[in-house]
Each structure stands twice: as structure tokens, then as C-alpha cells.
C-alpha positions as CSV (number, residue, x, y, z in Angstrom):
1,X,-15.5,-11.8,-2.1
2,X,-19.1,-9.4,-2.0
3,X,-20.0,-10.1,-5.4
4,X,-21.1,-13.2,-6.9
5,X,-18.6,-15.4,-9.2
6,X,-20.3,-17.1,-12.1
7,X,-20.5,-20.7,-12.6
8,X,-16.9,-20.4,-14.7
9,X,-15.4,-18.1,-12.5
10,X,-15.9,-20.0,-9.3
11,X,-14.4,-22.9,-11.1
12,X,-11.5,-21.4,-12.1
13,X,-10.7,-19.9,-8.4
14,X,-11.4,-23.4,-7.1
15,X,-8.5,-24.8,-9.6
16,X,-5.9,-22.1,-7.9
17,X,-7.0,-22.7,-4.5
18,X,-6.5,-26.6,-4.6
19,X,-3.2,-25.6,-6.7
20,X,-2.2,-23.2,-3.7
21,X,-3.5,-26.2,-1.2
22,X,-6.3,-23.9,0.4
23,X,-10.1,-24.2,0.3
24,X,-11.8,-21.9,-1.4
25,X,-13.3,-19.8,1.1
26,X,-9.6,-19.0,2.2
27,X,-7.9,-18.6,-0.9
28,X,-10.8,-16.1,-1.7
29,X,-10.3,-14.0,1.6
30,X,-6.1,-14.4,1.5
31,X,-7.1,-12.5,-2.1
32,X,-9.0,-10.3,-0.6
33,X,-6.5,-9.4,2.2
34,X,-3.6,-9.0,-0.3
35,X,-6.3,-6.5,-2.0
36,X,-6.8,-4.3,1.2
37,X,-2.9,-4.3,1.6
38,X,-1.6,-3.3,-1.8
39,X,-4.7,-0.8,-2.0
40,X,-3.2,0.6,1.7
41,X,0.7,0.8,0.1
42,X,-0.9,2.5,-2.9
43,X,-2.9,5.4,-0.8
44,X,0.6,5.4,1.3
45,X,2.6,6.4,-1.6
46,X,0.4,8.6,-3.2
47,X,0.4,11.2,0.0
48,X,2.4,14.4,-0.7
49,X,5.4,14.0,1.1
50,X,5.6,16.7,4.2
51,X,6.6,20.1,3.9
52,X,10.3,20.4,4.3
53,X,10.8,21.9,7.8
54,X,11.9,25.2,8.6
55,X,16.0,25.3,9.3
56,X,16.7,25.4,13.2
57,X,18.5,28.3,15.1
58,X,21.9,27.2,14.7
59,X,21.6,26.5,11.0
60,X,20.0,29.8,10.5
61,X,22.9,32.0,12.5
62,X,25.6,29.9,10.6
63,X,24.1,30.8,7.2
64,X,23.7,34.7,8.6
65,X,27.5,34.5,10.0
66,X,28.3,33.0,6.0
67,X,26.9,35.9,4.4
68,X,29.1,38.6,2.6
69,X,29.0,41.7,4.8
């Protein structure tokens, strides 16, 4: 982590990390990496989806030949 965990807060992640079976340092930069990647998925899913494209040649003659003289 870039900040500084107080005296509690260090203890506390210490607890999780010997509960997950890690040391500290990585249980702190698996967090960290599970941070980048749900921050990556949430910037993915928050782009506009692309502009629907234009209909091809084909698809455009059919829909002429459909139309009511």
C-alpha cells in the first residue's frame, strides 16, 4: 500500500493475512492488485458502447427493393 496503516490497522491486515496463509507484504499487494483489476473492469464498463455501424450494401438494396413503390 502508498499510504501508512496505523498501529490498529496494520494489526488487523496482519490477522487476515495469517488467516489467508500469506505474509503481510503479499496479502497487501494481492489487495492491491485485485484494486487495479476491479478499477480496470469498472472504467471497461463505463465506456459508451460503439456507434452502431452503418447497414452494408446488400442490407441497404434489400430494404430499397422492400419499399412500397
Amino acid at each position: 500500500m502508498t499510504k501508512q496503516m496505523s498501529e490498529g490497522q496494520r494489526a488487523y491486515e496482519t490477522k487476515r493475512a495469517a488467516k489467508a496463509g500469506m505474509s503481510l507484504e503479499k496479502w497487501l499487494s494481492q489487495r492491491d492488485r485485485e484494486r487495479e483489476q476491479e478499477a480496470r473492469v469498472r472504467a471497461e464498463a463505463a465506456k459508451p458502447p460503439p456507434a452502431p455501424k452503418k447497414p452494408g450494401f446488400f442490407s441497404r438494396l434489400l430494404e430499397k427493393a422492400q419499399k412500397p413503390l
